[in-house]
C-alpha atoms as one frame of an Amber mdcrd trajectory, in Angstrom:
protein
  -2.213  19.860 -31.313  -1.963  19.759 -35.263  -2.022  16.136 -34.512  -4.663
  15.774 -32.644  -7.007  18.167 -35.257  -5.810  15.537 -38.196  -7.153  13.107
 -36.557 -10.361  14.189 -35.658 -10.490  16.667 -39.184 -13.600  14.467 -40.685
 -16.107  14.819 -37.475 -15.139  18.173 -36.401 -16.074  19.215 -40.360 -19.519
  17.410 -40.100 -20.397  18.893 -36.923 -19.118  22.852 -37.960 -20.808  21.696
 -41.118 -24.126  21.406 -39.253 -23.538  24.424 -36.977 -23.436  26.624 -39.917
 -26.477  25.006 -41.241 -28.154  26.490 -37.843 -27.099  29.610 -38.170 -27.821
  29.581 -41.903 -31.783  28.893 -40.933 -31.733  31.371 -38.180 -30.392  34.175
 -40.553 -33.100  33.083 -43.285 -35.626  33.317 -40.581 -34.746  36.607 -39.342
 -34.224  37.936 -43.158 -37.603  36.797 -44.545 -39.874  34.889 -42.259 -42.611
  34.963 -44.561 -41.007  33.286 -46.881 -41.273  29.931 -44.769 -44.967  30.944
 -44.101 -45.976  31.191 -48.000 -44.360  27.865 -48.590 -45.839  25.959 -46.023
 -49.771  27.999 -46.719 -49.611  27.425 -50.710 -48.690  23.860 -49.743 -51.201
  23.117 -47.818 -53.903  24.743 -49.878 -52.517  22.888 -53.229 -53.360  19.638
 -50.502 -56.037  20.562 -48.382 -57.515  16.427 -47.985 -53.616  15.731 -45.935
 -53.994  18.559 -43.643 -55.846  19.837 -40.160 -56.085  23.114 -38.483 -52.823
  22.378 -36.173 -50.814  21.685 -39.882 -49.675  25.571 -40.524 -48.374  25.522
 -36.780 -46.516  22.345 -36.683 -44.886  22.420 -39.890 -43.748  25.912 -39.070
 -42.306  24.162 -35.946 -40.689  22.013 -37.987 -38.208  24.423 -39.576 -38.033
  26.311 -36.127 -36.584  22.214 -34.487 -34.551  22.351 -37.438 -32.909  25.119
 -36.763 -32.717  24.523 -32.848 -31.541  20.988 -33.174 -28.486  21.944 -35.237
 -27.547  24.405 -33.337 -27.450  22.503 -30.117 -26.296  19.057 -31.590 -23.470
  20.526 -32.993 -22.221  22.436 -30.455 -22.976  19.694 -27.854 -20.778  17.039
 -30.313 -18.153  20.120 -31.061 -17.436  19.640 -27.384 -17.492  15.915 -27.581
 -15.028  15.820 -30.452 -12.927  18.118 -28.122 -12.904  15.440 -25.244 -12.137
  12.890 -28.222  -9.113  14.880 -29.303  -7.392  14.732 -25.692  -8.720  11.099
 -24.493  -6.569   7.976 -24.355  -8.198   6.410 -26.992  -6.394   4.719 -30.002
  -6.025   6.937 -33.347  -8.514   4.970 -35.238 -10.872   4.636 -32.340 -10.611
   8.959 -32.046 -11.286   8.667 -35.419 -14.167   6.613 -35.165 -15.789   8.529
 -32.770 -15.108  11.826 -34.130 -17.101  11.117 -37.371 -19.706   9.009 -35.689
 -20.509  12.523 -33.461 -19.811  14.301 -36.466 -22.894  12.152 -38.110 -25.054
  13.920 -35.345 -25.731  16.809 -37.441 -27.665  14.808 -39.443 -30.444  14.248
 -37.109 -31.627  17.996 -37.931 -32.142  17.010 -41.352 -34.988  14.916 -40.284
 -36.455  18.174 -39.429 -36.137  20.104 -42.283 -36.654  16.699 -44.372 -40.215
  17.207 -42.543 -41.160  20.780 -42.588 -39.986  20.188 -46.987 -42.601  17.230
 -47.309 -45.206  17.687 -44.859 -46.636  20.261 -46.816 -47.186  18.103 -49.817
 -47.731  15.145 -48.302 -48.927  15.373 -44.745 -47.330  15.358 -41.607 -47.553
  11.825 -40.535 -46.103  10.691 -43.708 -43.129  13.138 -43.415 -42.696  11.844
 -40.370 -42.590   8.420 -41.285 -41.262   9.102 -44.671 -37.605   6.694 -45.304
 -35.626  10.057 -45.796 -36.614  11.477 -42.460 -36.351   8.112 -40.526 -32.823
   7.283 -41.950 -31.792  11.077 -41.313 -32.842  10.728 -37.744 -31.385   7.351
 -36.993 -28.228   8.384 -38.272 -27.731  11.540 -36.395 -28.820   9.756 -32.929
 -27.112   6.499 -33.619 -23.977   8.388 -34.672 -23.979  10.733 -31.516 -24.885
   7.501 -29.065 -22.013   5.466 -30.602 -19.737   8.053 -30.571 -20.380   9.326
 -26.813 -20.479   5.653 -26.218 -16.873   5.118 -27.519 -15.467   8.113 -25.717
 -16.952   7.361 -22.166 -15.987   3.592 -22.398 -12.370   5.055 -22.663 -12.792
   7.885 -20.099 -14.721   6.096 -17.414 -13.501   2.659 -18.116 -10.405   2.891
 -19.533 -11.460   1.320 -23.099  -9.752   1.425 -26.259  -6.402   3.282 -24.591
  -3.408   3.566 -26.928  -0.932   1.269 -25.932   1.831   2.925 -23.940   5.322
   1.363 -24.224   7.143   1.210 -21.285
């Protein structure tokens, strides 16, 4: 088994990396709440002309997806790496996929990317802002190519390591 952990070391790091980031924001959250809540309201009133009635809520919600999203993603892709580690597939296609899973804990960046800008800047434009959008297409990209790789190999036999006979 030390063999198969070696060679899937990088993702499974990246996706324990963002579990711990969930439980991180879910032990802030439950140690000082408010402290999210005077952020985002002295935000806002510093830029009142970017912001709505709905703007305390939603960026709130933002940290709350944040937290939600990293938590599920990673464990979803911790047991995806664990299907990588015992598949068929090639070493440097296990690899592969391992990190690009492991890149899914990125998408919950785009989340806290938001509920960090939106304040200042609105929440359209932290929603559209380049940080967020590259956060969030590398976290789903990374957990569609990866899943991709593993069920070409479990369902259609794909990128098998070559067994000598």
């Amino acid at each position: 088994m030390e063999k198969e952990l070696k060679t899937v070391k990088v993702g499974l790091a990246l996706v324990l990396a963002g579990l711990m980031f969930g439980v991180a924001m879910g032990i802030f959250f439950g140690v000082n709440e408010e402290a999210y809540q005077i952020y985002i309201a002295q935000e806002i009133a510093a830029n009142p002309d970017v912001h709505d009635a709905k703007s305390p809520d939603k960026i709130w919600r933002y940290a709350q997806r944040a937290h939600f999203h990293s938590t599920g993603i990673a464990a979803f892709a911790q047991g995806l790496i664990i299907l990588v580690m015992f598949s068929t597939l090639k070493t440097r296609y296990k690899q592969a996929s391992a990190i690009l899973l492991g890149l899914s804990s990125f998408y919950q960046l785009s989340w806290l990317n938001m509920f960090l800008l939106a304040p200042s800047i609105g929440r359209g434009a932290a929603h559209t802002h380049i940080l967020t959008e590259i956060f969030a297409s590398t976290g789903v990209g990374g957990l569609l190519l990866g899943a991709f790789v593993l069920c070409a190999n479990i369902f259609l036999g794909l990128f098998k390591e070559e067994t000598k006979a």
